[in-house]
N, C-alpha and C positions, 0 to 999 in steps of 0.2 A: 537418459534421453533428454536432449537439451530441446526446450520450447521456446519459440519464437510467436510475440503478439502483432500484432499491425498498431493497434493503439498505441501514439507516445507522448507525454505530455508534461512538461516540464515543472519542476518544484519552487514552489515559494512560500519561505517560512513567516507567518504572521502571526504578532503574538497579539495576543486577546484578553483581557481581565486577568493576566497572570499563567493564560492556560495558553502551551506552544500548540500553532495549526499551521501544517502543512496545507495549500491549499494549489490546485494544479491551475496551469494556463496552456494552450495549447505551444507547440514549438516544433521543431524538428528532432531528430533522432536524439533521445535522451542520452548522456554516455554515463556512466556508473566507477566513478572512482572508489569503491568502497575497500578500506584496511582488508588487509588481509584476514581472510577467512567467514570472510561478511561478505554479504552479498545486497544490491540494492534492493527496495521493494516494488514491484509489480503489481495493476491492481484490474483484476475484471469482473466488474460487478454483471449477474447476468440474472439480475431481479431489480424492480424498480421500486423494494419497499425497504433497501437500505442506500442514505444518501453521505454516511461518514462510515468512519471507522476507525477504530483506535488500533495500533502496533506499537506492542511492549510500551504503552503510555503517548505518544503521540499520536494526535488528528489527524487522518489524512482526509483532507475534504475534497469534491471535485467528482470528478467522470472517470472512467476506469484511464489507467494508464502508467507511467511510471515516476517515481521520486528518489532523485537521484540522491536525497540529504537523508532518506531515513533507512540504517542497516539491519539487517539480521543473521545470525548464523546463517552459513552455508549448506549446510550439511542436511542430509535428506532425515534423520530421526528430528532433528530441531525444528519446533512446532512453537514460535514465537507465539507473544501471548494475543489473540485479538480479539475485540470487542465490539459488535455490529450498532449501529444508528440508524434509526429512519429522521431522525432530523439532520440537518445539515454540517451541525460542527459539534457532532459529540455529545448533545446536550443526555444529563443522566436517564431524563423522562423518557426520552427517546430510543429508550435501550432497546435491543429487541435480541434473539436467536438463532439470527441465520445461518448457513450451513457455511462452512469454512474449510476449505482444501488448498493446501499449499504443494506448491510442484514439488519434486524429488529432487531436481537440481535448478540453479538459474542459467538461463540462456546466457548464449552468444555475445549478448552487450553485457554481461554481468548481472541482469537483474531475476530474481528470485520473485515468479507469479504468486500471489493467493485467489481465489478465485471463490467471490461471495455467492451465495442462490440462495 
């Protein structure tokens, strides 16, 4: 079952004291060019006590929506690795345990939801 979000929001890579951040800006319809058998990342946060998040080692900072630069497996058993923030870029203090569900498949534009609470 393929999901479709209303939020779309374009990627911008920023690098910071040596650490890569992903950081979103609004745009129009994101398009997901990802390699074969990767899927782009999808992001709806639906709690307001994580404001980053890390995938497989990238930041992705910003409001829910998608990043058309950062890939992950395709595949519904693939449970990439991620890491919740209530600070805004990752920081370690700000680590926290919020709940983490990723879709079964990625939608229509290629992108692969997680969905934080």
């Amino acid at each position: 079952m393929k999901r479709t979000w209303a939020a779309s929001v374009a990627a911008a890579a920023v690098v910071s004291a040596g650490t890569a951040l992903v950081g979103a800006g609004p745009a129009s319809a994101a398009t997901c060019n990802a390699p074969e058998f990767k899927s782009c990342v999808g992001v709806s946060y639906q709690t307001s006590h994580v404001k980053s998040i890390r995938v497989n080692g990238r930041c992705l900072i910003g409001s829910s929506g998608t990043y058309s630069s950062v890939y992950v497996d395709d595949v519904a058993d693939a449970h990439p690795d991620v890491q919740t923030y209530g600070g805004s870029r990752c920081e370690s203090n700000t680590h926290n345990s919020a709940s983490v569900r990723w879709a079964l498949t990625e939608d229509d534009r290629g992108f692969r939801w997680v969905t934080i609470s």
